[in-house]
N, C-alpha and C positions, 0 to 999 in steps of 0.2 A: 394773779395773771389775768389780763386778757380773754383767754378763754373763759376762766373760770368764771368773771361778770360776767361774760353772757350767759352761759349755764342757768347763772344764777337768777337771773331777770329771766330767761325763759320759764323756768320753774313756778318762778315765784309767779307768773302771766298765768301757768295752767292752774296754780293751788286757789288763785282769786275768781275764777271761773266756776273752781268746784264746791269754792266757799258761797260763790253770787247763788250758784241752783239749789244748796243748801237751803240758803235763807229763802228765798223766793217761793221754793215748795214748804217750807217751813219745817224741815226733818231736825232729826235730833243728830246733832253736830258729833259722831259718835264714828270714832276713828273706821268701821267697816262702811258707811253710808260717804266719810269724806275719801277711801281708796275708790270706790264705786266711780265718784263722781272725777275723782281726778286723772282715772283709765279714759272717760270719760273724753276728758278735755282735751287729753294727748291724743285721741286719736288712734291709736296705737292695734287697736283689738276690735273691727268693725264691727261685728258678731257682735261683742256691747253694744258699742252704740247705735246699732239699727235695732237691738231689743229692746234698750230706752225708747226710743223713740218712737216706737210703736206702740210700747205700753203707753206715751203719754199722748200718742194720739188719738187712742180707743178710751184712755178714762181721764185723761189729763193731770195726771198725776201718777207717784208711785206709792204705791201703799209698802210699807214694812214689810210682807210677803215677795212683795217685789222685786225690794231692793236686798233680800236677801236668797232670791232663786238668783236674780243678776250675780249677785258675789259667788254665790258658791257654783256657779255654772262655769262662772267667766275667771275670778279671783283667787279662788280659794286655796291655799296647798295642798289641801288633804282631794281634790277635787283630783289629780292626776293618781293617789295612792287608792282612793276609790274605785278608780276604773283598771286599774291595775287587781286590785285584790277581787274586783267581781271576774275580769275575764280569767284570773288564775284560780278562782273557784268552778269558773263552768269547766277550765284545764281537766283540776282534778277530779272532778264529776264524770267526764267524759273516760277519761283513763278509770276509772273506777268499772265503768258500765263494760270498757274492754275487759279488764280483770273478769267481773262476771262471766263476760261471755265464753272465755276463756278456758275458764273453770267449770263452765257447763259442758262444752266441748270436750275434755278430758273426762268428764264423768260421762259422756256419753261417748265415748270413743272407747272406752275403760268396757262399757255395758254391753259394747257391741262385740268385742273382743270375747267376754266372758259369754256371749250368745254361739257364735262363730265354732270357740271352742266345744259347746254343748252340742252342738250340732254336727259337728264331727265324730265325736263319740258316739252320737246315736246312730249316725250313718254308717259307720263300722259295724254297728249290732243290726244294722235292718235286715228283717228276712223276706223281705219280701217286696215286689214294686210297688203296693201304694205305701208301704213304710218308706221307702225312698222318695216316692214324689211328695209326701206329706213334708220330710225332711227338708227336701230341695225349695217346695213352695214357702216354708218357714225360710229358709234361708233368702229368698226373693225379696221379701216381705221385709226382713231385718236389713238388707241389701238397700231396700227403698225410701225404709223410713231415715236411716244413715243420712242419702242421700239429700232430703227433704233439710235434714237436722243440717248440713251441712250448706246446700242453700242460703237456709234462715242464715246463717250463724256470717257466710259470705256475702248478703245484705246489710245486716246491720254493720257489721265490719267497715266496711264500704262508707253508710250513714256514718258512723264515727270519722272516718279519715275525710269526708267532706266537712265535717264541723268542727274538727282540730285545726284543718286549714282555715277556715275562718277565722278560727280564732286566733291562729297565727298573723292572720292577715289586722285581725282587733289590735291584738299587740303591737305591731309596725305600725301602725294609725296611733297608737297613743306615744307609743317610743317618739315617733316622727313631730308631734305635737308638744311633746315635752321640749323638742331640741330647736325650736322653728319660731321664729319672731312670727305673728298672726298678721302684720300689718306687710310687710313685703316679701313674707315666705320665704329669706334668709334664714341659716342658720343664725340661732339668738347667739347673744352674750354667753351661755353657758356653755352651749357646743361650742363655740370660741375658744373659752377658756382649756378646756381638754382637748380639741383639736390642736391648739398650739402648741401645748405642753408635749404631747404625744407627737406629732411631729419633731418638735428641740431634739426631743429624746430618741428617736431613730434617728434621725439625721448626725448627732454625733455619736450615738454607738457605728455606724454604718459608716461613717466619713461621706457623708453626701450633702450636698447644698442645700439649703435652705432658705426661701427669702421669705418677706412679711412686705404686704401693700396697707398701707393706710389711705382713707380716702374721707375730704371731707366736702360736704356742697357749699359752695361760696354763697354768702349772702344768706344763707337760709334764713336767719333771721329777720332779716327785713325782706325779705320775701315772704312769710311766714302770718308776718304781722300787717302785711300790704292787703294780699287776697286773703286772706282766712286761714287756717287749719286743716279744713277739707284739703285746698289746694296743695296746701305743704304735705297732706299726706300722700299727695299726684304726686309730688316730686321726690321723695323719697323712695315711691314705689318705681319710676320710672329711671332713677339710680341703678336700687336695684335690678331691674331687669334688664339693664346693662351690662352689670356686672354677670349676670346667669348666663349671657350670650359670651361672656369673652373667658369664662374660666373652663378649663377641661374637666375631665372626672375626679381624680386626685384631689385640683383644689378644693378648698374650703372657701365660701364666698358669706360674713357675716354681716349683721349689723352689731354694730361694734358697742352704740349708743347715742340716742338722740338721731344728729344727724349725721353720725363717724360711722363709717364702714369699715372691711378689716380683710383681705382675703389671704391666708396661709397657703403658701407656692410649695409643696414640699417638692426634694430632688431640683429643685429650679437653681441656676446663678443669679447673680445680680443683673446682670444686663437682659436677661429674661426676662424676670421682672418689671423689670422699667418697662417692658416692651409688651407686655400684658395692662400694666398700670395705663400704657399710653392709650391702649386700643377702649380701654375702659372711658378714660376723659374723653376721646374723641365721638364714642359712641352715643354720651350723655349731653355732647355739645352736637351732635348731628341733629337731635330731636326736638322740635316745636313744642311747647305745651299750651293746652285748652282749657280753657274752663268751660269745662263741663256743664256747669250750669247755662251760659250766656253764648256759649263756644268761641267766646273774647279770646285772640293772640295773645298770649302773655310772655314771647320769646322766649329764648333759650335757657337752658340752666350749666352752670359752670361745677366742675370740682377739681379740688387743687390733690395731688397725690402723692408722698413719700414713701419710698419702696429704701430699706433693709435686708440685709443679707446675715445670716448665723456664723456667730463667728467662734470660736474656741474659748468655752469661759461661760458663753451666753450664758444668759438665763432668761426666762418669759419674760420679765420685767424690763431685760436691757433692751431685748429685740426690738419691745415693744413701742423703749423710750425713744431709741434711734428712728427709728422708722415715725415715729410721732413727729420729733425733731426735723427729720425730712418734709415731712407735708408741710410744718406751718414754717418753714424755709420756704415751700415752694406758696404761700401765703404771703409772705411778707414781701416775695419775686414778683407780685404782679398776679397771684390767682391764676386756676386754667392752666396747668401746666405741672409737669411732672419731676421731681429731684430725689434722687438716689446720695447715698450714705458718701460717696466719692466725688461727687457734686463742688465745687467750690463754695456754691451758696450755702450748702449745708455746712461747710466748715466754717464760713465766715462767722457764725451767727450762730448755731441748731440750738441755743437754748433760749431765745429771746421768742416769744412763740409771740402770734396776734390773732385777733377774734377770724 
């Protein structure tokens, strides 16, 4: 299909990119140095490539060391299970030190107890006042260091429930970074995939509506390959932040892939939909874009939108296909503008898709 050449030339534009710095720097063409490079070329993860860049602007090159702090910082899988098993280490650590304190507590509460009692007996048998005031000032004394014991034990306590919070707060920073495309701060592809499903799946245990927005940027590609990459990664952030302005709490607002976006309406009908989907194209068509570099007008940017609705049967894959079928209906209509599942131009046509 149609799309699928572009896809395909786009790709094969970043892999030539990651092969030219390859050679160029003269690295060993070794499948973790060609993912490096080709994050690299897409733009995708700025955090990369303002690290490259700066390594090769302090030594002009990347050394081996380099280019594998870069992968395992920026790449890596095991890089999220990492940070996961160090902050569930300091968890258990922390829970460990309350156990102790805990347990000191009880033994000193235990001690005190077994004083208290001694001290009653004797006060029973005292014959006399300084037998008693001996008694009582013991008893002060036991009274005070209790108190002290119980202080300590109320600070560190305290110390512990400030540093579980943190590390609660570690957790949601990495949970939030696992589920979050780095280039537009959408949720990624992955939260995608489980959001969608999870939604299908309440929506028909519940009987409640459901819709699906697809949204793609016209022309990306020759916009892309006109100003540069930088640029393209302007326009895709500036999508998104379109889309973060026009969805409520509930939704889900993803990048889908590339340059396909995807927001999950749960509880929404279909003409809802369309009516979120609209305020989204208009929002992306209100806005100028700059280059930043040169602060050149580069006019407006367009996306064309297909919006789907759940229907009895669905499955993630059909939602997805209809609502797919809608956008590039609303592609082949002329770009910039919006077509829903009940559309005429969706029926005319929804399976003949264009770039």
């Amino acid at each position: 299909m149609a799309e699928n050449g572009a896809e395909h030339e786009r790709t094969l534009a970043f892999a030539e990119i990651a092969l030219s710095q390859i050679k160029a720097l003269r690295q060993p063409a070794i499948p973790r140095n060609y993912e490096v490079w080709y994050a690299y070329a897409t733009g995708y993860n700025p955090s990369l490539n303002q690290t490259i860049n700066e390594t090769l602007q302090k030594n002009g090159n990347l050394a081996d060391e380099d280019l594998e702090r870069v992968y395992s910082t920026y790449l890596s899988p095991a890089r999220l299970t990492e940070k996961l098993d160090k902050v569930g280490s300091r968890v258990m650590d922390e829970i460990n030190q309350v156990m102790a304190m805990v347990d000191t507590a009880v033994g000193t509460a235990s001690t005190y107890h077994e004083s208290l009692a001694d001290m009653t007996s004797k006060l029973g048998s005292a014959k006399d006042r300084d037998g008693i005031r001996s008694i009582i000032e013991s008893l002060v004394q036991t009274a005070s260091e209790m108190q002290n014991n119980n202080n300590q034990l109320e600070e560190r306590l305290n110390a512990s429930r400030q540093e579980i919070s943190q590390l609660q707060q570690n957790l949601e920073t990495v949970r939030h970074e696992s589920l979050t495309d780095p280039l537009t701060s959408l949720s990624n592809r992955k939260h995608f995939d489980t959001s969608i499903a999870k939604s299908l799946h309440e929506a028909t245990e519940r009987n409640e509506p459901m819709s699906l927005i697809m949204t793609d940027i016209d022309h990306f590609k020759s916009f892309n390959d006109t100003w540069g990459h930088l640029t393209g990664d302007q326009v895709l952030r500036l999508v998104a932040m379109s889309m973060k302005q026009n969805v409520k709490g509930q939704d889900i607002a993803a990048r889908y892939g590339g340059e396909e976006f995807a927001v999950v309406l749960p509880n929404t009908v279909l003409r809802s939909g369309v009516t979120v989907g609209d305020h989204i194209r208009r929002a992306v068509m209100s806005k100028e874009l700059m280059k930043r570099s040169t602060g050149q007008n580069l006019g407006r940017v367009t996306v064309s939108v297909g919006v789907a609705t759940a229907r009895h049967g669905d499955t993630v894959q059909s939602l997805i296909a209809r609502a797919d079928g809608c956008l590039y209906a609303a592609k082949r209509n002329g770009r910039n503008r919006v077509i829903c599942e009940t559309d005429p131009e969706f029926s005319a046509g929804a399976e003949a898709k264009v770039a």
